[in-house]
N, C-alpha and C positions, 0 to 999 in steps of 0.2 A: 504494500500500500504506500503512495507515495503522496508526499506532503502538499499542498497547493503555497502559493507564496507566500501570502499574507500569514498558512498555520508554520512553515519556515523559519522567516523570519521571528526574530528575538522581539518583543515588545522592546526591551530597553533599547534596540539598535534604530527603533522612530522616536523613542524618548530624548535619545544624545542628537538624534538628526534636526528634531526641533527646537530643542532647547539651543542648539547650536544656530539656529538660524534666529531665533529670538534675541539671543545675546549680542550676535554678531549684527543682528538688526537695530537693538539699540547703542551699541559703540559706535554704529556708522551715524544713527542717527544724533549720538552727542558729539560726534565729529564733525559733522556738518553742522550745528547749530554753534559748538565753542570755536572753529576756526573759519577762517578765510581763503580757502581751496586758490579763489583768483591770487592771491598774494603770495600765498606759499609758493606758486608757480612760475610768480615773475622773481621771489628772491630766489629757488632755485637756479631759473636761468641765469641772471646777473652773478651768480655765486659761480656758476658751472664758464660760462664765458670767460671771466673773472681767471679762471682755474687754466682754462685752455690758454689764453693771451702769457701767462705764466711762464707755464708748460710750452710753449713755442720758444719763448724771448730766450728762458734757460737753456734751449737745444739750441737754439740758432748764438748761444754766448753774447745777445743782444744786455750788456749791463745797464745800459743808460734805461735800455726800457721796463729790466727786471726792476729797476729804483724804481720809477714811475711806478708801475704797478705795485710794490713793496709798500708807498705809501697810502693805498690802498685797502693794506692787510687789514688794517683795526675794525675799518669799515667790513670788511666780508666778513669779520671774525664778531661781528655783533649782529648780523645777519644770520649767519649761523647759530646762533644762539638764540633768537628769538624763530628761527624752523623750529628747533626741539625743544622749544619751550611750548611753540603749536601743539607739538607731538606730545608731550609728556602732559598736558592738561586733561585729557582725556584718558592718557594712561592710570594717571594718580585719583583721579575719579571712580573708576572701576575696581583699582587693584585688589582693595579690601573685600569688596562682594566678589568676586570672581574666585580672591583664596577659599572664601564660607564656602561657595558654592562646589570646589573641588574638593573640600576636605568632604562633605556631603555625602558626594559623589563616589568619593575613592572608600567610603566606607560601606556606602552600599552597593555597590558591585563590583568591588577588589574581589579577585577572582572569579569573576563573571564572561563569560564568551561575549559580546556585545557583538564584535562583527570577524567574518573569517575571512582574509586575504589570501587569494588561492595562491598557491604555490611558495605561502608563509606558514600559515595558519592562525589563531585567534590573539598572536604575542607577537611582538616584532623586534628581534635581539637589538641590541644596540652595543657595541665593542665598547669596551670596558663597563659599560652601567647596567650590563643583562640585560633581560628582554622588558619591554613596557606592555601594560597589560590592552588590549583593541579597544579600552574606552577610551584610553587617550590620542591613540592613533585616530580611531572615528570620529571622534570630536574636531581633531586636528585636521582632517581631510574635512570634514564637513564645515568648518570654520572657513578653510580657505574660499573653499567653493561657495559660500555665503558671504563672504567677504569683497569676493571678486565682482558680485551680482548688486552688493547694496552699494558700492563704491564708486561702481558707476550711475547705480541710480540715483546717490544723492548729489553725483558730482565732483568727489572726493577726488576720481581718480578720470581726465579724462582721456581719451582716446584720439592722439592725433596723426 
């Protein structure tokens, strides 16, 4: 007698699918509400330019231009700290509820099968740290892949 999908499948492996796309839905969405997606993009550019113009003067042994650009640094270098200050606003918001949520988690289905990756099976070794148990993997792959989908839709990330 063979199983149909839905009696297959693990309850807990739609449980970590949704809860992953929940989570991952509302990060994207205090993402987009604490930062400025337009701004982040034009100081990456300016930062990245910035880097390149650098990176040429020093290969081409141009010093007069690596000075110009040198006095520059303070400036990119306060740019780049108000990026990961974007970034980490949203990190340090979550952090705490995300640990509750994992310690949660890892209590009640620490060794639980949640999802089986063929040609692995339900644990995925990891060299030197052993293997992690498929809730963390499944979460991990369903995070990305819910991440990828809200991050364009709120504009986080665009597509050019």
């Amino acid at each position: 007698m063979s199983l149909s999908l839905p009696e297959a499948i693990p309850w807990s492996t739609l449980f970590i699918f949704l809860l992953a796309a929940a989570i991952t839905f509302l990060i994207s969405l205090a993402n987009r509400l604490l930062t400025n997606p337009e701004q982040l993009k034009a100081w990456r550019k300016e930062v990245a330019e910035w880097s390149e113009q650098l990176r040429k003067a020093q290969k081409a042994g141009d010093k007069k231009q690596v000075e110009k650009l040198m006095k520059k640094q303070q400036y990119i270098m306060q740019l780049q700290a108000k990026m990961s200050w974007q970034s980490m606003k949203v990190s340090i918001l979550f952090f705490i509820p995300l640990i509750l949520v994992w310690q949660f988690l890892g209590g009640v289905y620490w060794g639980s099968e949640i999802a089986f990756f063929p040609g692995i099976g339900s644990s995925i070794p990891i060299p030197l740290l052993g293997s992690l148990p498929s809730l963390y993997w499944w979460y991990l792959i369903c995070s990305f892949f819910f991440n990828t989908i809200f991050s364009h839709l709120f504009g986080i990330i665009t597509v050019e």
